[in-house]
N, C-alpha and C positions, 0 to 999 in steps of 0.2 A: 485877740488884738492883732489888727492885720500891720505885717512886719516892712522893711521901706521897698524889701525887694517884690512883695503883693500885690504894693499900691502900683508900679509901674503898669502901666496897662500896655504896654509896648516894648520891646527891646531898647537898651538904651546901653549907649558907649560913652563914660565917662573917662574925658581924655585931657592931656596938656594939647595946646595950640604949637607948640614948641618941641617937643620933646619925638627922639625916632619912634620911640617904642612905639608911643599913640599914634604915630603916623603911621605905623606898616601894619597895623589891625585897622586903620581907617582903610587904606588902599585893600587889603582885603573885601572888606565892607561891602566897597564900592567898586568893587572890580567883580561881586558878584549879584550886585542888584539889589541887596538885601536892605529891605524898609527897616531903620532904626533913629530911634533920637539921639545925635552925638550932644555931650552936653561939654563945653569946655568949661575945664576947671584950672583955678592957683594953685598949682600942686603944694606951695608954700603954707596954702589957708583952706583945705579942704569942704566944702562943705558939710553942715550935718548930718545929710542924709547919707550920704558918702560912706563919713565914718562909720553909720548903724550897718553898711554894707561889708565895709571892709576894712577892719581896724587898722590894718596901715595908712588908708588915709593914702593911696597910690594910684596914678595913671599908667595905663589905661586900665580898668575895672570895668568889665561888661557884666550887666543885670539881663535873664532871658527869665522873666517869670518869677521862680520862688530859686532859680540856681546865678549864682554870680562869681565870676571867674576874676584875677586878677592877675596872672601874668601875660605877658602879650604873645610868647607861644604858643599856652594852651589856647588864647582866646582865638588866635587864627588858625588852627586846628579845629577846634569847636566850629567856627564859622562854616567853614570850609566842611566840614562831616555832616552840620544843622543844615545848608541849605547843597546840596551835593552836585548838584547843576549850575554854572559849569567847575568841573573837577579842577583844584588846585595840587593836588597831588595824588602822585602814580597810584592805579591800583592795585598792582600786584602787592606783597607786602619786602620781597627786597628791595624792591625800588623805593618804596615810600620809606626803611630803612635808612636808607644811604641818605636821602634828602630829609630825614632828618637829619641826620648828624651831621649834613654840608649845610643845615639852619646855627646848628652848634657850635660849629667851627668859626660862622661867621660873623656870631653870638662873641665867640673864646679870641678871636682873633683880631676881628677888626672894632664891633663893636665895643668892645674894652677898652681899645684906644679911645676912641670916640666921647664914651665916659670918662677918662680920665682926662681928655682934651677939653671936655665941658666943665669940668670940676677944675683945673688949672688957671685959666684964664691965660690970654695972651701969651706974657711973657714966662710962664714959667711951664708952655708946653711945647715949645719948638721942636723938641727933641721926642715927644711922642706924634707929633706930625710928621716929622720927619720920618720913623718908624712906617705908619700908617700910608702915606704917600708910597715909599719901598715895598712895601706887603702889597702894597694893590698892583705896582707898575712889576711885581714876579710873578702877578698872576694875569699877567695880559693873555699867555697864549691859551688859558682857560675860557678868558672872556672874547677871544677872535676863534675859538672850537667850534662853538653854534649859535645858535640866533638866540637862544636864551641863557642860564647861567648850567654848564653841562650839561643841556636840555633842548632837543627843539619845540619845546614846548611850554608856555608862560606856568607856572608854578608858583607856590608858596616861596622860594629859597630868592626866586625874584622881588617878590611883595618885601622881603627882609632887607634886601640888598638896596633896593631905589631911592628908600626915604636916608639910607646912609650915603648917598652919592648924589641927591640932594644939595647935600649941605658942606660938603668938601670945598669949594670957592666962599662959601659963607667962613669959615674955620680957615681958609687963607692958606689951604693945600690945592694950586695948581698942578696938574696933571703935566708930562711934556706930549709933544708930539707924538713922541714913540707908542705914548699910552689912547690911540686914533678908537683902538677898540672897545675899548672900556667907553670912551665917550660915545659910541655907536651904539653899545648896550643901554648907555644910559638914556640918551635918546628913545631908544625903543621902546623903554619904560616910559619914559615921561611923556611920551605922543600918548599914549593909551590915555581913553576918558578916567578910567577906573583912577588913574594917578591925579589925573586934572581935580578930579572934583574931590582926591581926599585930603586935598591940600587948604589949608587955613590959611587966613588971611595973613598973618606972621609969617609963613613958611613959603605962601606964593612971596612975597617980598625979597625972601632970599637970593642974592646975587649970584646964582649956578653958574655952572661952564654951558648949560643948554640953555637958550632960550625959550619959554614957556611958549603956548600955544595962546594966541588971543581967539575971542568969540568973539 
């Protein structure tokens, strides 16, 4: 009996329209060219085929065949190793160390706010924006170091970092002035195609501190 991950005859990225996670495995995606069906789902109301996939019932869940991955990590990992051209991260293996763990960190640090800022609602998270906004505006002279995130070179650790700065003016954390660099970084991300097109119709809506690029 063929199983639901069989039937896919294609790669296929089940994801929220909303949510970072699915967003920084989209920009992935599409910042390497890679042919896949994204399917948006209610993360609330999973579909069935989903579940036969991955009993959590979670986005983003990538199907590649008879293998289906379900954290958005491994799954940009996976991407990035599945089609190797062009390279998301270092090849030596201390480097691609370290940038793991500065994925980690940004995982441990920022995006935990992020989560808890989305699970709070409005008024009962000023105090972890407020956090969040501090943590990014101490890490300015990281993001005015190089033209990418500790890197002159676009990387996975950037794919992590875009879709959470994103949605910063959406969440009602303005940057100040002081923070010029951060907003240059984020621009640099957001002009690349790879970013343009892995944005859903929800998330291009988002009222950022950049303005999007029209076609």
């Amino acid at each position: 009996m063929a199983t639901a991950a069989s039937r896919k005859s294609v790669m296929t990225l089940y994801c929220s329209s909303t949510c970072a996670y699915s967003h920084r495995t989209r920009f992935v995606l599409f910042e390497k060219g890679i042919t896949a069906d994204v399917e948006y789902i209610d993360v609330n109301q999973p579909p069935e085929d989903l579940l036969e996939l991955n009993p959590y019932g979670t986005a983003p869940t990538l199907v590649d065949r008879d293998l289906v991955l379900y954290d958005s990590r491994i799954i940009m990992e996976y991407l990035d190793e599945r089609f190797p051209h062009p390279p998301l991260h270092p090849m030596d293996p201390v480097s691609r160390a370290r940038a793991r763990m500065m994925v980690h960190r940004i995982d441990q640090d920022w995006y935990s706010l992020l989560d808890e800022i989305e699970r709070s609602g409005d008024k009962k998270s000023s105090k972890t924006k407020k956090m969040l906004k501090e943590s990014l505006i101490a890490a300015i002279p990281v993001f005015a170091a190089k033209p990418y995130f500790l890197s002159d070179e676009f990387s996975l650790v950037d794919c992590t970092l875009g879709p959470l700065l994103w949605r910063l003016s959406a969440l009602g954390i303005d940057l100040p002035k002081q923070a010029d660099p951060i907003k240059s970084y984020a621009s640099r991300l957001f002009e690349r195609e790879g970013f343009q097109y892995s944005l859903s119709d929800q998330e291009r809506d988002l009222d950022g501190f950049f303005e999007p690029m029209t076609s």
